[in-house]
N, C-alpha and C positions, 0 to 999 in steps of 0.2 A: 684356432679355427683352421679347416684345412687348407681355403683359401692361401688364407696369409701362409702357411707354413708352404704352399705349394710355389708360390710370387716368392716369395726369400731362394729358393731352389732357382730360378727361373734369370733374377739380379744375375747370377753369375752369368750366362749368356751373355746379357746384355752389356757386360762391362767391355765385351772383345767388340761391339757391335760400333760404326762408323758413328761418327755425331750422329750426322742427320736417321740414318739405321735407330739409334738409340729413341729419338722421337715419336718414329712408327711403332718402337716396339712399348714404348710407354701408352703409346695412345691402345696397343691391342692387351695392355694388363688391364688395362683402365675400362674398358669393355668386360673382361675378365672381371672386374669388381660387381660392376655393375649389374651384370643378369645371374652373376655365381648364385645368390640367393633362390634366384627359379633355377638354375639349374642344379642344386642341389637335392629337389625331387625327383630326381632321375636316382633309378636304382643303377647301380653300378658296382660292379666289387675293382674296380678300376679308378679309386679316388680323380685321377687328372682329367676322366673323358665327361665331366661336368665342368670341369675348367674350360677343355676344350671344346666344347658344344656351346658356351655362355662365350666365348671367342668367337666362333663362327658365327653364333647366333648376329652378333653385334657386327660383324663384318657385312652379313648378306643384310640386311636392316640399312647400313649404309650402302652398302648396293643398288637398293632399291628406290631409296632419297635422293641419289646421283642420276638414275637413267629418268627417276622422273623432271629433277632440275632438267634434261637435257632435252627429254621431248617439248616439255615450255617453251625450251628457248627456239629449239627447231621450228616449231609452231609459230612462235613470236618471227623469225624470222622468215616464215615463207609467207604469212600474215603482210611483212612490213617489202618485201620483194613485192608480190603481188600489187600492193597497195600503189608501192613507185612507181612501176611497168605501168598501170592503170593511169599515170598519173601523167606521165612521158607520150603516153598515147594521144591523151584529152589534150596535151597542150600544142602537140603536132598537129592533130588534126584542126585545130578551133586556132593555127596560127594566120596560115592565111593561104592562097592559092599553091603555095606552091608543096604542101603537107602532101599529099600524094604520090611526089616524088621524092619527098624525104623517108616516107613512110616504104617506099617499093626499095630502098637504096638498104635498107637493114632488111 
């Protein structure tokens, strides 16, 4: 398969590549396995640019799984900000006479 014949070509890189380098570069053959199959329908008289497309493909895929984890969490915490400040307020103000002046001092 071309796949495999193209990943055996590809090892050699990866043998000059730093530990932790070696990892990344496993993890983007490994994407390479995975979508090769769709992107093997891709006409090409360029056997590697369905290698490399089913690469990309799988990089911007987790691209998009990351900036969504991030908006959550931003969300989560302007959610859990919000919610404190509200929360610091009520307890200033319902303390007792002197919340007015603690409340003007911030």
């Amino acid at each position: 398969m071309v796949v495999e014949a193209e990943i055996v070509k590809l090892r050699k890189f990866q043998e000059f590549l730093r530990t932790e380098d070696k990892l990344v570069f496993q993890d983007l053959l490994n994407q390479c396995k995975l979508y090769a199959p769709y992107a093997s329908t891709m006409v090409s008289t360029i056997k590697e640019v369905p290698l490399l497309f089913s690469m990309l493909f799988g990089q911007h895929k987790k691209i998009i799984e990351l900036e969504k984890k991030i908006l959550m969490l931003e969300t989560l915490a302007t959610k859990t900000e919000t919610t404190f400040s509200a929360g610091i307020i009520t307890v200033l103000s319902s303390s007792c006479i002197e919340a007015p002046l603690i409340l003007a001092s911030f």
